[in-house]
N, C-alpha and C positions, 0 to 999 in steps of 0.2 A: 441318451434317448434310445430306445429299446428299437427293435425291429420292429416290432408290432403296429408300436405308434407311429413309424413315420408308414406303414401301408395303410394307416387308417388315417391317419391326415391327407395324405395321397387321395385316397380312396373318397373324404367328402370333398376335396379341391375339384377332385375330378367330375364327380355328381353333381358341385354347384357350376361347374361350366355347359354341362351338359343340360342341367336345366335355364340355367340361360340362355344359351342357343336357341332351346326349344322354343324358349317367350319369347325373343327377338322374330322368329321365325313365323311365329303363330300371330304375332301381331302386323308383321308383313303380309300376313295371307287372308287378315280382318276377320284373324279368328280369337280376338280380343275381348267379344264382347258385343261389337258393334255389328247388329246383323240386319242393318239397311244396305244392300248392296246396288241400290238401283241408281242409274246413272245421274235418275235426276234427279236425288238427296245428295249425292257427293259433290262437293263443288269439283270441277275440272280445274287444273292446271296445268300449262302447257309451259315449260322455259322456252325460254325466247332464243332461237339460234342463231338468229340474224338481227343485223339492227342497220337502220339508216344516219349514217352521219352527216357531213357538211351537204352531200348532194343525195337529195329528198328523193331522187328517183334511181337510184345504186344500192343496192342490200348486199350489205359485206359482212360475212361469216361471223360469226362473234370471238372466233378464235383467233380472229387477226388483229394485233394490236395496235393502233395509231403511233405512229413515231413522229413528236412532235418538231424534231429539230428538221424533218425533210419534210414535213407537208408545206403548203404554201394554198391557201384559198382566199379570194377574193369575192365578196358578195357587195351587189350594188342592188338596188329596187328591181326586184322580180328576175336578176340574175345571180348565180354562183360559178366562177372559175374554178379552176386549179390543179391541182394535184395533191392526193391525200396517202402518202407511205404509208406501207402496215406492215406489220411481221410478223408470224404463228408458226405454228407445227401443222402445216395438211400439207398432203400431196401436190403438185401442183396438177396430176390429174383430174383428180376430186374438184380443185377451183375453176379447172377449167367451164366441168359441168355445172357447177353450181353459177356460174356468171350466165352461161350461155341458156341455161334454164331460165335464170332471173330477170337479167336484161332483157328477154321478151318478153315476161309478165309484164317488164314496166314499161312496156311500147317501146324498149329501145330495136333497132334495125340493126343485125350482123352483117356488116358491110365485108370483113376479111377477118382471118386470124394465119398467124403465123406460129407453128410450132418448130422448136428446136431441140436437142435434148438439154441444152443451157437456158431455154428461155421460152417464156410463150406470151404471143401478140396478139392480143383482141382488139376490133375496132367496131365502132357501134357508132349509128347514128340517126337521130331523133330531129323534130321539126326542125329545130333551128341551131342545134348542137352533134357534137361529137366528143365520143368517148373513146379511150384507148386506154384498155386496162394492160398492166403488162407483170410476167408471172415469173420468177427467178428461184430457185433451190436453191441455198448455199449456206455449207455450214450450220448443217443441223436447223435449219429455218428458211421460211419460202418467204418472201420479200415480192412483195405485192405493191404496183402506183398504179392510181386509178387516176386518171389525166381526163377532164370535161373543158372544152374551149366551144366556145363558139363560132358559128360557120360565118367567114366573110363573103360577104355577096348573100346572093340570091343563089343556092343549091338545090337543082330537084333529085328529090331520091331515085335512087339508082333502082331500075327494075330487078327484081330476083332474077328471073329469065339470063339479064346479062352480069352477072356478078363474077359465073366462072365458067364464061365463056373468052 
């Protein structure tokens, strides 16, 4: 094979990658064709980053995995127990905020948390329950139990005023 030819085979390998990029690119920027760009002809789609599992009022990252051989839940009419392991790749700073952001959307009350640099301890509590989410690094993956029991007796919620006094 001659010189020539392999700079000219070169030469269209090259042209056809560059014009594919281009189409890739131009059809990313809905310069396709398609020249409705108004919000309300596109449908919206949003992925879902969070998802509720065994307990309906806890929204757990979607990156954290359920580990079925450690969770343990109990549901009886109009109650759910237990503790639900998970395991992902995030920070445990990042869970931190993302609990304590959520747990108040879902009327949960931050009663304490406790950080360490081995571990971090949230506690939450709602009408008639409490939650203790608890937050572990290790080993390339952060290891997450989200713990909901129920309160024995009669408990009034603790005023904010004396929480950390």
């Amino acid at each position: 094979m001659s010189h020539t030819n392999v700079v000219k085979g070169f030469t269209a390998v090259f042209f056809a990658l560059v014009l594919l990029v281009a189409a890739t690119g131009c059809s990313s920027m809905n310069m396709g064709g398609n020249k409705s760009s108004s919000p309300d002809t596109q449908p919206q789609t949003r992925e879902t980053t969070a998802v509720y599992y065994d307990f309906k009022d806890i929204l757990i990252p979607k990156e954290l995995k359920v580990m079925d051989g450690s969770t343990v839940v109990v549901s009886t009419p109009g109650y759910t127990s237990g503790i639900i392991a998970l395991k992902g790749r995030i920070e445990s700073r990042s869970l931190f905020n993302f609990f304590s952001n959520n747990m108040i959307k879902d009327n949960w009350n931050m009663i304490s948390n406790i950080k360490s640099p081995a571990s971090t301890i949230m506690i939450f509590q709602k009408e008639s329950r409490w939650a203790v989410i608890t937050i572990r690094e290790k080993d390339f993956n952060t290891y997450v139990e989200v713990g909901v029991a129920p309160t024995l007796g009669k408990v009034e919620p603790v005023p904010e005023s004396d929480l950390f006094n």
